[in-house]
C-alpha positions in Angstrom: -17.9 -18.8 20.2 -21.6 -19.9 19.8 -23.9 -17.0 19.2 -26.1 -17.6 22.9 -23.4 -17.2 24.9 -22.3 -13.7 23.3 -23.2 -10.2 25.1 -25.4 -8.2 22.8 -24.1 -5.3 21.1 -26.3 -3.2 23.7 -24.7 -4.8 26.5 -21.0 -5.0 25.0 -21.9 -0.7 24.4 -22.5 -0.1 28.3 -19.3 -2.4 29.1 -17.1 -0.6 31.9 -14.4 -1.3 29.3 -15.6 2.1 27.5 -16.0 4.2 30.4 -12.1 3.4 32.2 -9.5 6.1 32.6 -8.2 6.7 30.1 -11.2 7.6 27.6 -11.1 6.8 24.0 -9.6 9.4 22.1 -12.0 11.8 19.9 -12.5 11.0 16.6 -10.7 14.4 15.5 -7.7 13.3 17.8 -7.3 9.7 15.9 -4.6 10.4 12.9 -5.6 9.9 9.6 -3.2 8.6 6.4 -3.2 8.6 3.1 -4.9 5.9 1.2 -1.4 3.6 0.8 -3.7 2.0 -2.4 -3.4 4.5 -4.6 0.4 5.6 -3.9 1.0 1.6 -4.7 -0.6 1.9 -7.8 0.9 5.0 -9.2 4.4 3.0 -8.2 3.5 -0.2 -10.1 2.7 1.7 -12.8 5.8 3.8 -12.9 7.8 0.6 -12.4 6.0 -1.3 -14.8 6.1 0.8 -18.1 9.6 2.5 -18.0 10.7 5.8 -20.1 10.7 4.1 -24.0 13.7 6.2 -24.8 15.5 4.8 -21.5 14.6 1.6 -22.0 15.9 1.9 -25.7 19.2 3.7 -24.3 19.6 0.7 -21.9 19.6 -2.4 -24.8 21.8 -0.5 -26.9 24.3 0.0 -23.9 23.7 -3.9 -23.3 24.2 -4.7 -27.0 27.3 -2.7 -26.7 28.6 -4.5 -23.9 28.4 -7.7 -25.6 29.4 -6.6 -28.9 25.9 -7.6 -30.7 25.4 -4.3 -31.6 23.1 -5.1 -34.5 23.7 -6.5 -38.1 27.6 -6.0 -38.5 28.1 -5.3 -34.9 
């Protein structure tokens, strides 16, 4: 839409669209949530780098498995 033909911010402000039944909620009504960023990136990181032990534990069960446990297995 070109610029000239959009209501100013004034105008858009005093639109009947803000004053129709029912009213906005209130600001302290509106539910609020966690920043989802940060949960993400404590998940990644958990997924990412894995318990050294466990991840030891699982190639020597895998090793097992396939009989290539080391040097003379």
């Amino acid at each position: 839409m070109t610029p000239e033909k959009r209501i100013t911010a004034e105008a858009a402000l005093n639109h009947e669209w803000f004053r129709e039944v029912p009213l906005p909620k209130s600001k302290d009504f509106m539910p609020t949530f966690p920043a989802q960023h940060a949960q993400d990136r404590r998940l990644r990181r958990v997924l990412k780098s894995p318990d050294p032990l466990e991840e030891q534990r699982r190639k020597e069960l895998q090793q097992g498995e396939l009989g290539t446990g080391g040097l003379f297995g």
